[in-house]
C-alpha positions in Angstrom: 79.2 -96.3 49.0 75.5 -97.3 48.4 74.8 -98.1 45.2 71.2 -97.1 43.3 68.8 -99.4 42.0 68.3 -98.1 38.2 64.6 -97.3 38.6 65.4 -95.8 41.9 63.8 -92.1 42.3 66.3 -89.7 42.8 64.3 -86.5 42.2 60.7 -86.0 43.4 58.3 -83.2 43.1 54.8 -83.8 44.7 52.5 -80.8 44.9 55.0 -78.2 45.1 53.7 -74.7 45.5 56.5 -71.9 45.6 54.3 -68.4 46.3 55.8 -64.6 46.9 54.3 -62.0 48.7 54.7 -58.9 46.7 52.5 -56.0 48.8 49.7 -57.0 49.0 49.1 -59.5 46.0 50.5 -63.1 46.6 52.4 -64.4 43.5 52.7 -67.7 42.2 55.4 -68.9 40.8 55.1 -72.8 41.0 51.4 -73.9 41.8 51.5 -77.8 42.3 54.5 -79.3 40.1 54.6 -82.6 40.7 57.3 -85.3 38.6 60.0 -87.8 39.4 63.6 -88.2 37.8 64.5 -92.0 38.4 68.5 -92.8 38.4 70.1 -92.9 34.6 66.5 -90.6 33.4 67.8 -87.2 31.6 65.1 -84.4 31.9 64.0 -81.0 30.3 62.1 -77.9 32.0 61.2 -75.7 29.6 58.4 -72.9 29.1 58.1 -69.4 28.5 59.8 -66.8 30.8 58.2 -66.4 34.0 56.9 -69.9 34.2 58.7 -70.9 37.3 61.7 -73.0 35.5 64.3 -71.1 37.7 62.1 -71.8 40.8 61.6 -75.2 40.1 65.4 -75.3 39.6 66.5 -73.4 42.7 63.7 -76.2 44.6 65.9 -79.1 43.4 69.1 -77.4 43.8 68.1 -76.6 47.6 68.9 -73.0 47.2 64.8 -72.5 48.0 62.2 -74.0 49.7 58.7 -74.6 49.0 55.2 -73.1 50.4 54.1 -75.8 50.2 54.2 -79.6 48.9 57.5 -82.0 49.1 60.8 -81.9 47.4 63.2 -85.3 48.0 66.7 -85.8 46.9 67.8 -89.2 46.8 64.9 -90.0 49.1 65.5 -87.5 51.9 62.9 -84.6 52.1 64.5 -81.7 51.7 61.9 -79.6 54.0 63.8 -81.2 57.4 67.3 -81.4 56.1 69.5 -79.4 58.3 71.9 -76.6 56.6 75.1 -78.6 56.1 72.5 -81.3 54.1 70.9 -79.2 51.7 
């Protein structure tokens, strides 16, 4: 198994826009988030309800994609993982 380097990124957010089309009007629920988590680093996402903390989770989790910008987990973008990756 391939061990990390310490300071090694293992979470990165660069830009991320997460919008939802809701009739007409175009919602946003993350509009350019951008942060990295390095290996051993703890982290808090916190804000009022509605401010995209679940989205931002469900990003990092791979259970959604973003409109736009680039999510990576352990250095692999998650935009051209296959299925069985994310």
């Amino acid at each position: 198994m391939e061990q990390m380097n310490r300071s090694e990124i293992v979470i990165k957010m660069q830009d991320v826009v997460r919008t939802y089309q809701m009739g007409d009007n175009c919602v946003y629920a993350l509009r350019g988030v951008s942060f990295e988590v390095k290996q051993g680093e703890f982290l808090s996402i916190m804000g009022p309800s509605g401010s995209g903390k679940s989205t931002c989770m469900n990003m990092i989790g791979c259970l959604d994609r973003p409109t736009s910008g680039l999510v990576e987990i352990n250095g692999k973008n998650t935009a051209i993982m296959t299925e069985k990756e994310l």
